[in-house]
Residue frames relative to the residue before (quaternion, step in Angstrom):
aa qw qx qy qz dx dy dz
X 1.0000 0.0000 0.0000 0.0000 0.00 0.00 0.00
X 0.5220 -0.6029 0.5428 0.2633 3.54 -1.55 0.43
X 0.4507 -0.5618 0.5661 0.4009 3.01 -1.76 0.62
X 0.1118 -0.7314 0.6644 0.1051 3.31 -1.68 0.94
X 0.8594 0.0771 -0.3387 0.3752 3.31 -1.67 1.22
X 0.7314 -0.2483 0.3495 0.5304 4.01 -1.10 -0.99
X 0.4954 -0.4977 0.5972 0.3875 4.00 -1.04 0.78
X 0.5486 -0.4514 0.5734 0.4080 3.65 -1.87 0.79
X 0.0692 0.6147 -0.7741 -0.1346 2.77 -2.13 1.10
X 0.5521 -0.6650 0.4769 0.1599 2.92 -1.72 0.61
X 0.1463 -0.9061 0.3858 0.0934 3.68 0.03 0.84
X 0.4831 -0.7410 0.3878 0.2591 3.35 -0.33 1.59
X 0.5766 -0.6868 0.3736 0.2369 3.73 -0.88 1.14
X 0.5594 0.5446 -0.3390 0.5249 3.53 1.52 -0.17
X 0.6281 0.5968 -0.3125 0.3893 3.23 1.06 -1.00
X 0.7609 0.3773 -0.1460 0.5073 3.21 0.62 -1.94
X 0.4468 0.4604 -0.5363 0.5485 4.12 0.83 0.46
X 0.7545 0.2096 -0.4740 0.4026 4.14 -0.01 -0.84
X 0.6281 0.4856 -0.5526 0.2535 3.66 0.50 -0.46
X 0.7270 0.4397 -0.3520 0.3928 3.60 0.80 -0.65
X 0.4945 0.4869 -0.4992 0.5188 3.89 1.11 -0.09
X 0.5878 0.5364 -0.3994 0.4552 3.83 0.25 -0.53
X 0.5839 0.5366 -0.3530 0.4965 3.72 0.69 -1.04
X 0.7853 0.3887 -0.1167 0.4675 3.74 0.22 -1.86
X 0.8629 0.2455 -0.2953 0.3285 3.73 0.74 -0.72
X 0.6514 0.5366 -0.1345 0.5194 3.03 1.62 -0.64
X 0.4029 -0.7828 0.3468 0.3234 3.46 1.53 0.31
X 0.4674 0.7055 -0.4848 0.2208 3.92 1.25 -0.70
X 0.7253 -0.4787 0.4408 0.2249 3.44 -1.33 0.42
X 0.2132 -0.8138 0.4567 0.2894 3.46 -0.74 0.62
X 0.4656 0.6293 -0.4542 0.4254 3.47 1.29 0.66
X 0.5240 0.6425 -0.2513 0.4995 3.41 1.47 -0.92
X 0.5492 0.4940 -0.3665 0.5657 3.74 0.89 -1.64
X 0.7137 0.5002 -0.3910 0.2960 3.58 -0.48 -2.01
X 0.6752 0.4442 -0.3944 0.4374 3.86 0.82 -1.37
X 0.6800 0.4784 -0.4025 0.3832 4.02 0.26 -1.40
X 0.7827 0.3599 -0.2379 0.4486 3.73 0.24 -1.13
X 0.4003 -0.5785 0.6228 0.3423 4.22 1.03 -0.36
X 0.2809 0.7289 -0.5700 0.2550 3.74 0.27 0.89
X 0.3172 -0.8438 0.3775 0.2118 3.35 0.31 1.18
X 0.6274 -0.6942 0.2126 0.2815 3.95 -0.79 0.74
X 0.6855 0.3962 -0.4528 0.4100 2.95 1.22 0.46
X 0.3773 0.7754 -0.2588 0.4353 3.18 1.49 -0.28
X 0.7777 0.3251 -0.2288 0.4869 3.31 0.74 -1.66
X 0.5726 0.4604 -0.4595 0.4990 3.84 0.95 0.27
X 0.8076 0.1213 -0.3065 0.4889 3.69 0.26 0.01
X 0.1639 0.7655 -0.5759 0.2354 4.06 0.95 0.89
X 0.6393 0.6843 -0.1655 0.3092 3.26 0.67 -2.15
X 0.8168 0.3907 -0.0318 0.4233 2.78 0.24 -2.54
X 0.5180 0.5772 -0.5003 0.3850 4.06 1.08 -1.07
X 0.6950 0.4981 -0.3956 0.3353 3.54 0.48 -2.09
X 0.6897 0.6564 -0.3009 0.0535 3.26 0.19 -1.79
């Protein structure tokens, strides 16, 4: 079998705190975030909800 999608990355708990303060204070979409940072698409549906 092929490799399928991007190798696991591990996102750095500072990181994944501004992307979700940006979401809550800055009102911006979390489709918008997922595109700027390369949050992959399943990911960016359970990013939010894991941290929260």
């Amino acid at each position: 079998m092929g490799k399928k999608g991007t190798p696991h990355r591990k996102w750095p708990k500072e990181q994944k705190l501004e992307i979700i303060r940006k979401h809550l204070d800055e009102h911006i979409a979390v489709r918008q975030l997922a595109e700027q940072y390369n949050v992959g698409s399943s990911q960016k549906k359970r990013f939010p909800v894991r941290f929260l």
